[in-house]
Residue, then its C-alpha position, 0 to 999 in steps of 0.5 A: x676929701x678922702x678916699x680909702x680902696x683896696x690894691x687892686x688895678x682897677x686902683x692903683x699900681x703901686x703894687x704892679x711890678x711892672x709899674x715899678x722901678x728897680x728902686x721900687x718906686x711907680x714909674x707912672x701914677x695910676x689914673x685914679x691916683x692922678x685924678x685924686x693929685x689934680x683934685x687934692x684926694x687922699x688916696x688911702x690904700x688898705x695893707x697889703x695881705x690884710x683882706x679884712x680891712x677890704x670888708x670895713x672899706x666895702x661896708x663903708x662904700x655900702x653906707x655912702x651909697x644907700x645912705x647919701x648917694x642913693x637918696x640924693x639927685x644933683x643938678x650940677x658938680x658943685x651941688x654935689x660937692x656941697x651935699x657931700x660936705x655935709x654929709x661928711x660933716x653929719x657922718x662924722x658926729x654920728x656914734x659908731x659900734x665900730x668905734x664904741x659908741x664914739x663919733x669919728x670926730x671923737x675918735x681922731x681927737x682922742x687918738x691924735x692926743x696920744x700922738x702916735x707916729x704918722x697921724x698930721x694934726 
């Protein structure tokens, strides 16, 4: 599972001075950052001074909400957890504007093929 937020506390504190060390790495892991370790979530950050990509991260926050939780009830974690997979699934081969009409599956396959740095296969 993944999740994408902005910096702000509420967060993480990896850009909270007085969470860092002189070498400039956090003393203490937030407890959201904890939580996504314990549970194996990527936490993706959006860059620093790049207020912009908060609006694609909030649209996207938006779209789960109206599209899946709002219309769902779960009797339990697990059954959660299982419509949230598929959903997942049925979001991701669904075209998108934003990615000129490609789905998000298409548009990680065509962009691991250039293999650009920092992207696991």
């Amino acid at each position: 599972m993944v999740m994408c937020t902005h910096n702000g506390s509420i967060f993480t504190n990896y850009y909270t001075g007085m969470n860092k060390r002189s070498d400039m790495t956090v003393k203490t892991l937030h407890a959201l950052d904890q939580f996504c370790k314990e549970n194996n979530i990527i936490h993706y950050l959006i860059d620093p001074g790049k207020p912009a990509q908060n609006g694609t991260v909030e649209r996207s926050h938006r779209e789960d909400q109206e599209k899946f939780y709002d219309q769902n009830k779960f009797k339990s974690l697990e059954d959660l957890k299982k419509k949230l997979k598929r959903w997942n699934m049925y979001y991701n081969d669904l075209e998108h504007c934003g990615l000129n009409g490609k789905t998000p599956n298409e548009f990680l396959t065509d962009y691991q093929s250039i293999k650009p740095p920092n992207v696991r296969t």
